[in-house]
N, C-alpha and C positions, 0 to 999 in steps of 0.2 A: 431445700429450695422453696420458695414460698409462691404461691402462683393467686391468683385473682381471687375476691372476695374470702380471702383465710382459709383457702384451700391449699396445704403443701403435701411435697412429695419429698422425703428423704429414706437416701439410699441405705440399705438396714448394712451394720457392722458387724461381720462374724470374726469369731476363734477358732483358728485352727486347730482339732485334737489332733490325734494321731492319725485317725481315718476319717473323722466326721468332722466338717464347722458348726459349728452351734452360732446362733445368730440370736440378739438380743429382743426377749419378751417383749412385746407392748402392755402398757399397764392397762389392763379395763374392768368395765364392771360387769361384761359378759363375751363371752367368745363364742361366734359363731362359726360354722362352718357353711361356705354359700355355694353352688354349683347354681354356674351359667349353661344353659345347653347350649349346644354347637349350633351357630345356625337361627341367632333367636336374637329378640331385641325385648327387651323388656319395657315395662312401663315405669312413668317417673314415681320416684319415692320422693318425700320432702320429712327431713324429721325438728319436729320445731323444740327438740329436748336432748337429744342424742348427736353425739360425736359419732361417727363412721369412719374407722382406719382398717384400709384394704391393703392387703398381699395376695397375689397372686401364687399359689403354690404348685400348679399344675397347669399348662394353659397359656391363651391369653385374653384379651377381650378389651374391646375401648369402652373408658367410664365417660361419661356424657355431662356436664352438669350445665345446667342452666343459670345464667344471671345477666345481671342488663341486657334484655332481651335478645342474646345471643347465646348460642352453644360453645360449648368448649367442651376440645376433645381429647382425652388422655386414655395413651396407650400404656398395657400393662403388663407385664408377660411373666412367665418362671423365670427366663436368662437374666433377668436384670432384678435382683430384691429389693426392690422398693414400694414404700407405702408411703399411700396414701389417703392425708387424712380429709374428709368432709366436714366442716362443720354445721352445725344447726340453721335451719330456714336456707339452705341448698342446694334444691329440685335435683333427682339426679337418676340415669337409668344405666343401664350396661348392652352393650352391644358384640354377640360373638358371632362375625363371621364365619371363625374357621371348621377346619373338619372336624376338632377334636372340642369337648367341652372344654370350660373353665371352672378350676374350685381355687377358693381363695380362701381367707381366713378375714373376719370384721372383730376385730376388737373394741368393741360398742364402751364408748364413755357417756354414762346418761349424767343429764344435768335437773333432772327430779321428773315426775311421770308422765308417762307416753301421754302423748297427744292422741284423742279418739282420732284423726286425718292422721298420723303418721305412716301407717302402713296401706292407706286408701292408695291404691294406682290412681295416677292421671294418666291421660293422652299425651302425647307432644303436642307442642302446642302449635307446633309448623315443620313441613319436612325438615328431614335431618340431610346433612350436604355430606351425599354415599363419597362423591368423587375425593373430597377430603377426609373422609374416614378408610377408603380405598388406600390412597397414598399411606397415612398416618401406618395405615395396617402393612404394607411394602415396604416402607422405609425402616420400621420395626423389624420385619423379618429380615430383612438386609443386615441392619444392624447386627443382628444375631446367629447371620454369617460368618460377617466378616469377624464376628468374635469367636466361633469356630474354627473358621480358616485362621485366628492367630493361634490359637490355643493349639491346633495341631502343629503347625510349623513349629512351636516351641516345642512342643514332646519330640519331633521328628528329630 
C-alpha cells in the first residue's frame, strides 16, 4: 500500500513450516535492531541518504512523519507484520505510549554517505495532536482484539 510522499506499508508474507512461519528477508545494506522505550517520544530523525524499513517484532508504537507541514500518523504493532518503508528527506520520530517497550528491526538501504544532520535530533516543530494518536493507539488494540477473539472461536 503506498501512502504520502513514497512512504509505503506492505503486509510481510510468511511459510508455513511445520511449527514455525518464516517470513520473507528485507533486502539491505544494514540491519539494525532499534528498542523504543515505553512511555517515550523521540526526537525527529531526517536521513537525506538512507532508506528506513521498519518491523515491529515485539511491541507497538506510532511512527510520526512529517511532510507538507503536517504529521502523519502510523500505527505499528507485532499482531499485524508489516513494514514500513521511509524514504530519504522524511522527518520522522517514534511515539510509545504503552506499558511495554518496542523493538523492531530497520533494514537501512543507503543511497551513498551519511549526511553529517542524519542522525542530529530536531524538535517537533509544533505539538503533536495526543487525541489523534490516542484513538490511532485504541483502534489498533481493538483491532488486535477482535483478531484474538477470532482466532479463539476458531480453535474453540
Amino acid at each position: 500500500m503506498s501512502l504520502k510522499k513514497g512512504i509505503s506499508l506492505r503486509k510481510l508474507e510468511a511459510i508455513q513450516g511445520s511449527t514455525a512461519q518464516f517470513y520473507t528477508p528485507q533486502l539491505s545494506d544494514e540491519t539494525m535492531l532499534v528498542q523504543v522505550p515505553n512511555h517515550s517520544i523521540s526526537d525527529f530523525f531526517v536521513h537525506h541518504f538512507q532508506t528506513d524499513q521498519l518491523l515491529v517484532v515485539k511491541g507497538s508504537f506510532i511512527l510520526v512523519a512529517l511532510y507538507n507541514k503536517e504529521y502523519h500518523y502510523y500505527a505499528l504493532n507485532e499482531e499485524q507484520p508489516y513494514v514500513i518503508t521511509i524514504p530519504p528527506g522524511v522527518p520522522h520520530c517514534a511515539i510509545n505510549l504503552c506499558e511495554k517497550d518496542c523493538v523492531m528491526v530497520n533494514a537501512v538501504l543507503r543511497h551513498g554517505e551519511s549526511h553529517p544532520l542524519d542522525y542530529r535530533p530536531m524538535k517537533p516543530p509544533f505539538p503533536f495532536d495526543f487525541d489523534k494518536i490516542k484513538l490511532i493507539v485504541e483502534t489498533s488494540q481493538q483491532t488486535n482484539l477482535d483478531k484474538e477473539k477470532a482466532t479463539l472461536l476458531l480453535e474453540a
